[in-house]
C-alpha positions in Angstrom: -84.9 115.4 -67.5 -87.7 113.6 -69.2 -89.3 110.9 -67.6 -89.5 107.3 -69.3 -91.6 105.1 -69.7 -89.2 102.8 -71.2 -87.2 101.4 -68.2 -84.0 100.9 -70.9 -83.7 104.7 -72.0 -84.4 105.8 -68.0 -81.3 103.6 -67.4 -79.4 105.2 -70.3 -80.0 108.6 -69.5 -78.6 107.6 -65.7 -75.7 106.0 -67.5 -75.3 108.7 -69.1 -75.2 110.9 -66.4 -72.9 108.8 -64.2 -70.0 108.4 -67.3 -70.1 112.1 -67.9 -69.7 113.2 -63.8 -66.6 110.3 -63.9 -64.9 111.6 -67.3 -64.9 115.0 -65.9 -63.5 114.0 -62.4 -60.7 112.2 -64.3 -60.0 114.7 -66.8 -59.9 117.0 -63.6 -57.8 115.0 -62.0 -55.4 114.5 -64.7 -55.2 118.5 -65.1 -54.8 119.3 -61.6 -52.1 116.6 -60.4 -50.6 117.1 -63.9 -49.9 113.9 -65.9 -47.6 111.3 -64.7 -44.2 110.7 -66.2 -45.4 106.8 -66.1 -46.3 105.6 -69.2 -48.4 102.2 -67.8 -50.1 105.3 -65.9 -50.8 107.0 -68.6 -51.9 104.4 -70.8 -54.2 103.6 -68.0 -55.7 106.6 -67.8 -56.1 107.1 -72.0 -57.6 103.5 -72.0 -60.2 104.9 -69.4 -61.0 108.0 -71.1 -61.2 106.1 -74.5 -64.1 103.5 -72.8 -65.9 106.2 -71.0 -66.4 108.3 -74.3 -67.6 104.7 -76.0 -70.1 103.9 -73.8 -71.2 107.8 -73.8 -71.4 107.9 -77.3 -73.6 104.3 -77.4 -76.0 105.2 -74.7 -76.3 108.8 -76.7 -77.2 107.1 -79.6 -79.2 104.9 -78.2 -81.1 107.6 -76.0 -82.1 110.1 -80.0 -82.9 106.5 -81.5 -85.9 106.7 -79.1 -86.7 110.1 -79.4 -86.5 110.2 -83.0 -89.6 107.4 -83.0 -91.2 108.9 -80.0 -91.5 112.4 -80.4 -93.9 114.3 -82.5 -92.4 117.4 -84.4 -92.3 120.8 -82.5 -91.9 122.2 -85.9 -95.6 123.5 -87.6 -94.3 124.0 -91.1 -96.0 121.5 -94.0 -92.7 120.4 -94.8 -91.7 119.1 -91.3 -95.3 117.9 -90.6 -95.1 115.9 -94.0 -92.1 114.2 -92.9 -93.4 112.7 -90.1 -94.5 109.5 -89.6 -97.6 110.0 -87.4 -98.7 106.2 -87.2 -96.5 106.0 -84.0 -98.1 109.5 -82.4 -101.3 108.7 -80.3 -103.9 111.3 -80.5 -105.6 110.0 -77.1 -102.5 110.4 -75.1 -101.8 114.0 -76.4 -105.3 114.7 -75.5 -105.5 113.0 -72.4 -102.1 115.0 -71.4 -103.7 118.1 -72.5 -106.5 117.6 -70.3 -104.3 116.8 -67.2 -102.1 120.0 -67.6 -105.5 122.8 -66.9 
């Protein structure tokens, strides 16, 4: 995983993390005991699933947002280096990184 400096899409990517691990514990869950005859149950457990997958979806969307403005193109092309807007890319901090990875 990335790090962040933007304390927002850190928390989104946790977020993100933590809504997937619970959707796939109560999908499980709902597979293995088998679905309840109760419809209030039921409902609860559809009206769950429904917010989980909203909030997954937001923080998802949220999360490319960013790294559609933040990341240069990995792409070398002229067509996909033409289509970037490179007034947001800093040359010293590409630079600088470069120099820390030797």
């Amino acid at each position: 995983m990335p790090v962040d400096s933007d304390s927002a899409i850190a928390w989104h990517r946790a977020q993100l993390k933590k809504l997937r691990e619970t959707l796939k514990n109560i999908e499980t869950a709902r597979f293995t005991v088998g679905v309840s005859t109760q419809a209030s149950r039921t409902g609860k457990t559809q009206k769950a699933i429904a917010e989980l997958e909203q909030k997954i979806r937001q923080s998802q969307h949220i999360i490319a947002a960013y790294e559609r403005q933040t990341r240069r193109p990995l792409a070398t092309d002229r067509r996909s280096l033409a289509s970037v807007s490179w007034s947001s890319w800093n040359a010293q901090a590409a630079h600088s990184r470069g120099s820390n990875s030797r």
